[in-house]
C-alpha positions as CSV (number, residue, x, y, z in Angstrom):
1,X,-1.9,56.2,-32.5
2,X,-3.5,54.7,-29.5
3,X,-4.4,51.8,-31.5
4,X,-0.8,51.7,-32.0
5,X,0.7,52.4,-29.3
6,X,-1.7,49.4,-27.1
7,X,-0.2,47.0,-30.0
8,X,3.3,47.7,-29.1
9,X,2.2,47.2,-25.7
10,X,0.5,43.8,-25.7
11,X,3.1,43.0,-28.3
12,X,5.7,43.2,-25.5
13,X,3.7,41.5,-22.8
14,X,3.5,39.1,-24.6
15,X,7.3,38.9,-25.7
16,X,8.3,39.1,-21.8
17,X,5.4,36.2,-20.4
18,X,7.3,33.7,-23.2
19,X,10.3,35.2,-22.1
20,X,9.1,34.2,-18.3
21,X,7.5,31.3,-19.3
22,X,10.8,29.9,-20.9
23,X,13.2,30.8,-17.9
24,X,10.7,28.8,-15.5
25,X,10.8,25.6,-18.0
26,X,15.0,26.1,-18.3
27,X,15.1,26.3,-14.1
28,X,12.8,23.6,-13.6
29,X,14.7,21.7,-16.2
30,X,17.9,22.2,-14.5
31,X,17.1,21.8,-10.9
32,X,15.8,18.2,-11.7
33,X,18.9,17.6,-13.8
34,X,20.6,18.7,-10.8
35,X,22.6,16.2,-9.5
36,X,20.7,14.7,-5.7
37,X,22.9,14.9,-2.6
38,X,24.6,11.4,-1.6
39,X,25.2,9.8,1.6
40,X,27.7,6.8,2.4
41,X,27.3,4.8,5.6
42,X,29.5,2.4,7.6
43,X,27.4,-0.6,9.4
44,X,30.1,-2.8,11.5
45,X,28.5,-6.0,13.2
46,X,29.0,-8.4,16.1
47,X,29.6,-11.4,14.0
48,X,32.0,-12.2,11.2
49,X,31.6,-11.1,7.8
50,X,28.6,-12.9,5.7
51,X,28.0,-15.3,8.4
52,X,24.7,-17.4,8.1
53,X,22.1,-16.0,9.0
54,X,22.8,-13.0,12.1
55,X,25.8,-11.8,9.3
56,X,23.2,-12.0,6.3
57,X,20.5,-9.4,7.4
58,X,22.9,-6.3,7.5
59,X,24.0,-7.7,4.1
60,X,20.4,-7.9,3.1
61,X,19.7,-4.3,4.5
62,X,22.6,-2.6,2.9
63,X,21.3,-4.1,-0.3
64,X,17.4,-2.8,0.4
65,X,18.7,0.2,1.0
66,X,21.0,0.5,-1.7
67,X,18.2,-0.6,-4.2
68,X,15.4,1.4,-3.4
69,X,17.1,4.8,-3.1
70,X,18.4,4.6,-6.4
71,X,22.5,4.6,-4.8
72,X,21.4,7.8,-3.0
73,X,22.4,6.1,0.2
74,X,25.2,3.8,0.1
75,X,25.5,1.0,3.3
76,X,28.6,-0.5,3.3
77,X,28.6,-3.7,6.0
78,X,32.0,-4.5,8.3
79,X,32.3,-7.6,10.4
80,X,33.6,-7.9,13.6
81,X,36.9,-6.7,14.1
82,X,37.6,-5.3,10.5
83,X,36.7,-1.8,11.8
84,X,35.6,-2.3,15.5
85,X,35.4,-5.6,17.6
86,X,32.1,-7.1,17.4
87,X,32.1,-5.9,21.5
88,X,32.8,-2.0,20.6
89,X,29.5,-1.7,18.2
90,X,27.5,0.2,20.0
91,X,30.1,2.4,21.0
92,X,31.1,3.1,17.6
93,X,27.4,4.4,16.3
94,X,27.6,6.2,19.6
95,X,30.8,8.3,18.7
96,X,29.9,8.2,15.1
97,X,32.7,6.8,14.0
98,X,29.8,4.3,12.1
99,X,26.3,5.3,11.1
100,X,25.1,1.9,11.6
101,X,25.3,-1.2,13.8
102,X,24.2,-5.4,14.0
103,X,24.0,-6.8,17.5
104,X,22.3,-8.2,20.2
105,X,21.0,-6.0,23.1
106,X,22.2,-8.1,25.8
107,X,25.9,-7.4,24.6
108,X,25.2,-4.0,26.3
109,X,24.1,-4.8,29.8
110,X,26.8,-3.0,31.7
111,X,26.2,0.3,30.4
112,X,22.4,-0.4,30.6
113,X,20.8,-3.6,32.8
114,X,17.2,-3.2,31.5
115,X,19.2,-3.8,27.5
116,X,18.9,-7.5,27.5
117,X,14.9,-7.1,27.9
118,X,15.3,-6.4,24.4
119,X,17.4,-9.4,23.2
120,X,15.9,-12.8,25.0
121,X,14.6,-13.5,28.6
122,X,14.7,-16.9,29.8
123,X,11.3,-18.6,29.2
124,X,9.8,-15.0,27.5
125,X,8.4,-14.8,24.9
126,X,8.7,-16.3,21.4
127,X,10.2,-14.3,17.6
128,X,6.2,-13.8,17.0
129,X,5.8,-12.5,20.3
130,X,8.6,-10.2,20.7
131,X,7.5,-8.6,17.2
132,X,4.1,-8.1,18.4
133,X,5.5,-6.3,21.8
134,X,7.8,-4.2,19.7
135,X,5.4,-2.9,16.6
136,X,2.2,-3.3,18.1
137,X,2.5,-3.4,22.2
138,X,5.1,0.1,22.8
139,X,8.1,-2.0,22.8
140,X,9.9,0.0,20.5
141,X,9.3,2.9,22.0
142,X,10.3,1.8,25.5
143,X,13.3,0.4,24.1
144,X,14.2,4.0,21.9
145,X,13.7,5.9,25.3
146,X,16.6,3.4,26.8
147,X,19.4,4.2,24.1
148,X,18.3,7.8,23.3
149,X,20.9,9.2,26.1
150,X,23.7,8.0,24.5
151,X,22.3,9.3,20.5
152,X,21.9,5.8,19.2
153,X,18.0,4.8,18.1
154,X,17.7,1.0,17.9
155,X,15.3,-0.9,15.7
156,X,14.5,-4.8,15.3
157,X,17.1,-6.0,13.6
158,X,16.0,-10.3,12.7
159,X,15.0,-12.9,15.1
160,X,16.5,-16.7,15.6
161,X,13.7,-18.1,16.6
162,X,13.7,-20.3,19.2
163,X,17.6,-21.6,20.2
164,X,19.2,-25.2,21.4
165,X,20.3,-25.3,24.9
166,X,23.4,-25.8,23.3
167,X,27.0,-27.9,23.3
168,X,28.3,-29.3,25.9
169,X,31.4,-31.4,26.7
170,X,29.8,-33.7,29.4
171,X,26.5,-35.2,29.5
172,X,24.1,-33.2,31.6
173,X,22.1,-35.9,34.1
174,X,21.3,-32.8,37.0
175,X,21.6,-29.8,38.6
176,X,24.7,-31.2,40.2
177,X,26.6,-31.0,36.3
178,X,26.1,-27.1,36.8
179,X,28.2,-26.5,39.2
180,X,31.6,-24.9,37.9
181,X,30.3,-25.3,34.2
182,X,31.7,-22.6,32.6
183,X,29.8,-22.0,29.5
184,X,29.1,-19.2,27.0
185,X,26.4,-18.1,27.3
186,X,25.3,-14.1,27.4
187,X,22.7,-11.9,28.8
188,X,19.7,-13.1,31.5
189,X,20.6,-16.1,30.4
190,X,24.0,-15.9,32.1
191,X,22.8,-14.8,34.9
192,X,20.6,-17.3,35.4
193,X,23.1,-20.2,34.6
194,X,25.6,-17.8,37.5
195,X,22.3,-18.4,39.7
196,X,22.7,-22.3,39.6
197,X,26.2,-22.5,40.2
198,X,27.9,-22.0,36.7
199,X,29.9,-19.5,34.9
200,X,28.9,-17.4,32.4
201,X,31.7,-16.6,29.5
202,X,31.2,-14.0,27.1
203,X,32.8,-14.6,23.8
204,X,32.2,-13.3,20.2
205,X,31.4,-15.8,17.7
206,X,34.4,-16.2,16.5
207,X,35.7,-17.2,19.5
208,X,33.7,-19.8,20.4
209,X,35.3,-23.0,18.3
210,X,38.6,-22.6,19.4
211,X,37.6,-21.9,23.3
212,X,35.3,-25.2,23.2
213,X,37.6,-27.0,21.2
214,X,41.0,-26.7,23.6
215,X,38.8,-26.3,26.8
216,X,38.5,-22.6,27.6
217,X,34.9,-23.3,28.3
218,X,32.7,-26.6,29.3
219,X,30.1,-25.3,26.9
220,X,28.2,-23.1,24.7
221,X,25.8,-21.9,23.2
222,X,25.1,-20.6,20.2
223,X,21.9,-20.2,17.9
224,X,20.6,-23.6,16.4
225,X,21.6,-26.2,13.9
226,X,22.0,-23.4,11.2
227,X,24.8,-21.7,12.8
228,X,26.2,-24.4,14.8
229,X,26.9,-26.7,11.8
230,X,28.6,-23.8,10.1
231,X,31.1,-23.4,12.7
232,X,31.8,-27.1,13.2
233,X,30.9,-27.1,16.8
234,X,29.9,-31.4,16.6
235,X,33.7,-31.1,16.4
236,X,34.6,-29.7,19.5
237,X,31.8,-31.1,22.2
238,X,29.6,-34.6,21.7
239,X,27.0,-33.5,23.2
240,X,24.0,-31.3,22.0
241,X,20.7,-30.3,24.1
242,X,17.9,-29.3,23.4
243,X,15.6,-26.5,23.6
244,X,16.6,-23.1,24.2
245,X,15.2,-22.3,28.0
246,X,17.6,-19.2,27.5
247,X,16.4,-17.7,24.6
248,X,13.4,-18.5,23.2
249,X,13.4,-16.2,20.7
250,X,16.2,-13.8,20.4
251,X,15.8,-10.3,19.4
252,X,18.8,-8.9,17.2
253,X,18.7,-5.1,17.0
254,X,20.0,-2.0,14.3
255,X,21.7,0.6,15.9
256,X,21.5,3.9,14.3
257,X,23.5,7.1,15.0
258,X,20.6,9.8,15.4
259,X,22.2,12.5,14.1
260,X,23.1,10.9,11.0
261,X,19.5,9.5,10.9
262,X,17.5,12.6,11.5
263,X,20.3,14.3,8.5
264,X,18.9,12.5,6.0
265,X,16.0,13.4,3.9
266,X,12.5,12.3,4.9
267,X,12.6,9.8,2.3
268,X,16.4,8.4,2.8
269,X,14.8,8.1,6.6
270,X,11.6,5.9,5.8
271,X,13.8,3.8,3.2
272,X,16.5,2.7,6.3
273,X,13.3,2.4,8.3
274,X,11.5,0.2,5.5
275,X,14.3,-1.9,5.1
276,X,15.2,-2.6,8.2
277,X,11.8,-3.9,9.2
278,X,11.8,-6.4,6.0
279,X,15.5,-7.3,7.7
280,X,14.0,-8.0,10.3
281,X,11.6,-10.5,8.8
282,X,13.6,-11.8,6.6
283,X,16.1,-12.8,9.2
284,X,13.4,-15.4,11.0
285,X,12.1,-16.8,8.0
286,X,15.6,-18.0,7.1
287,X,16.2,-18.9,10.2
288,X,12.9,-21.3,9.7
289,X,14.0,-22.9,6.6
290,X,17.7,-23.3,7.0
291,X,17.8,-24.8,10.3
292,X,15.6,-27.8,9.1
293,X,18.0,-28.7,6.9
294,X,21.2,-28.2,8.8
295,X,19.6,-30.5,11.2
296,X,19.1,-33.2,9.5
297,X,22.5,-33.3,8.6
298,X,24.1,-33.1,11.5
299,X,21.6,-35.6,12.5
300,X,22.5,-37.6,9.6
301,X,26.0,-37.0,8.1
302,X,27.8,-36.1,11.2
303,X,26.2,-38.7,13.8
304,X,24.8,-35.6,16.2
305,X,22.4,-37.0,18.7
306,X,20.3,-34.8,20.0
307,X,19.2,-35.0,24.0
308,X,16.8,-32.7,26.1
309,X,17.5,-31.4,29.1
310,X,16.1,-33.3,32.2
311,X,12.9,-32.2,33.7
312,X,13.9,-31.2,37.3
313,X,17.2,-29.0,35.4
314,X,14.4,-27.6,33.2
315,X,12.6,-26.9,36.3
316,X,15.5,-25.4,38.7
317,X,16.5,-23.2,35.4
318,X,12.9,-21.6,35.4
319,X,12.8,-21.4,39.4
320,X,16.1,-19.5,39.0
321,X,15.1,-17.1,36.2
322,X,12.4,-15.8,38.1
323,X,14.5,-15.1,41.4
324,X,16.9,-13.4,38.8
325,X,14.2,-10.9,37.0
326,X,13.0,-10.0,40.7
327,X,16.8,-9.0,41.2
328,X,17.5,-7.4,38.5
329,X,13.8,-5.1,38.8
330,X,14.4,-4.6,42.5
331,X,18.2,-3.3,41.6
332,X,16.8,-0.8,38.5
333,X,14.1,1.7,37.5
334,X,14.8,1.2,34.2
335,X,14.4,-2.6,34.2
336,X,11.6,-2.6,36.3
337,X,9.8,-0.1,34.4
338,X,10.4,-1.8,30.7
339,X,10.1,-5.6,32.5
340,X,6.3,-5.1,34.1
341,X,5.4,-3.7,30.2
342,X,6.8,-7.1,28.9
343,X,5.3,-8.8,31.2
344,X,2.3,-7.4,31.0
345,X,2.1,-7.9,27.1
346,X,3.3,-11.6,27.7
347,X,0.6,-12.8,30.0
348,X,-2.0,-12.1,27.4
349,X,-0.1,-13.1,24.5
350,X,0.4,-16.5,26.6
351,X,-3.0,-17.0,27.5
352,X,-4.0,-16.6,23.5
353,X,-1.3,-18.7,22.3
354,X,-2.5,-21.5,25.0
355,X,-5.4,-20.9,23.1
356,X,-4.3,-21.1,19.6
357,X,-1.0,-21.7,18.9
358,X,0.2,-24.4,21.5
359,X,-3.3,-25.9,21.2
360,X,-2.5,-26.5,17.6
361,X,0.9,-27.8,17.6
362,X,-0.3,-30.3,20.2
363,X,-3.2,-31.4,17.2
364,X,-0.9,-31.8,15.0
């Protein structure tokens, strides 16, 4: 009987650790077949839809993203004006009424004057440079600590490069052509041309043809040959200077709503974080191929000739940029604070560049 009755027992040990063992396999099965929580984001932009180059990277994001989570997270991309004007971005990630934004950081200088360190300053540093400062030098962190007040967490979001001086409608022989010029031109940069009697304009991209062209503005600028020959701007001022004394290598930006970031799983978060730093890559190497090109034929099909700057406008433009940091540090913490870390970064990245860099290019 005992023999027995320990048979019937094992018997049904055994009958109820299959049983267990089978309801374990049939969970495990079911929570992986178990359809994974979806997200869908709205990234509206300062320039119009698809435009060369500043309109590809969201474009080229939204498709990273869209890629490597497997359609988990969704990015669709708006231009300016199609759900806010290009102005409003940073306002709409602030409110949440997007997840995402494209612009430049200097857009945003009246709500924060230490923003445009973060775009270009006027004979700063270069694209390789600024991503140095940012990834490697405590720029980003500086520049997270800025926005965080109002729940928006910017990232690098592509780089121009170095840009042309830009359009203008007159020839520029001195100083003395300055004065009353009313070009535009946004940021530091602005401030500095205000410095040396001009006046700054802000306008949206896509308001910058039409303003030239019936003689809203004396000039502009823009980016480079890339995006200038795509908006036609040889057709609405005859003469373009070069280099870019403004922005020598400007620094577009992601804006992302924090509490939609920090909602999404851990890896949904290091996906939007992955992509956007290949974005913002990507962005300067087109930049470095496409403008060759475009160059050559507005060089060469469209009759462009290209003219520097003089050296004593050059030179009064640099005297003037200084006096205006000073200003701007002496009028805010903030921009004192985050301008003597750029700085600071700069000076050595200048004297190794010296060095290596601008050593080379003179070799060659």
């Amino acid at each position: 009987m005992k023999k027995m009755l320990l048979a019937v027992m094992g018997l049904g040990m055994a009958l109820g650790l299959s049983g267990c063992q089978d309801n374990t396999q049939s969970n495990t099965t079911a929570a992986q077949a178990a359809p994974q929580q979806t997200y869908e984001w709205k990234l509206v932009t300062s320039w119009p839809k698809n435009f060369p180059g500043l309109g590809q990277a969201p474009e080229t994001f939204a498709e990273y993203v869209n890629e490597m989570s497997g359609g988990r997270l969704t990015v669709k991309v708006f231009g300016a004006g199609e759900l806010v004007p290009g102005f409003e971005v940073f306002d709409a990630v602030a409110q949440g009424t997007a997840q995402m934004g494209h612009a430049g950081a200097y857009y945003w200088k009246g709500k924060m004057p230490a923003a445009p360190i973060f775009s270009a300053i006027p004979f700063g540093m270069n694209a390789q440079e600024m991503n140095g400062w940012l990834h490697y030098g405590g720029g980003l962190k500086l520049w997270q600590d800025l926005y965080k007040p109002f729940g928006v967490v910017p990232f690098a979001g592509g780089n121009t490069g170095v840009q042309m001086a830009g359009w203008f409608k007159k020839e520029i022989n001195s100083l003395d052509d300055f004065q009353g010029l009313k070009m535009r031109i946004p940021g530091l940069g602005g401030e500095v041309l205000k410095a040396v009697g001009g006046i700054p304009v802000t306008l949206t991209g896509g308001e910058i043809f039409t303003s030239l062209q019936t003689g809203a503005i004396d000039a502009t600028e823009w980016v480079g040959p890339y995006n200038d020959l795509a908006f036609g701007l040889f057709r609405a001022a005859d003469y373009y200077y070069t280099s870019g004394w403004h922005e020598p290598g400007t620094q577009l930006e992601f804006l992302v709503n924090e509490q939609a970031l920090n909602s999404l799983p851990s890896d949904l978060q290091a996906i939007v974080k992955v992509a956007m730093r290949a974005a913002n890559q990507d962005m300067l190497d087109e930049y470095t191929a496409r403008n060759n090109a475009a160059m050559n034929k507005l060089v060469n099909e469209h009759g462009v000739t290209v003219r520097e700057l003089p050296q004593d406008v050059i030179d009064a433009l640099r005297e003037a940029s200084a006096q205006v940091m000073a200003q701007q540090a002496e009028a805010d913490p903030d921009f004192k604070r985050i301008y003597d870390a750029y700085q600071s970064f700069f000076a050595g990245a200048k004297t190794f560049h010296g060095m290596s860099e601008q050593a080379y290019y003179n070799n060659r």
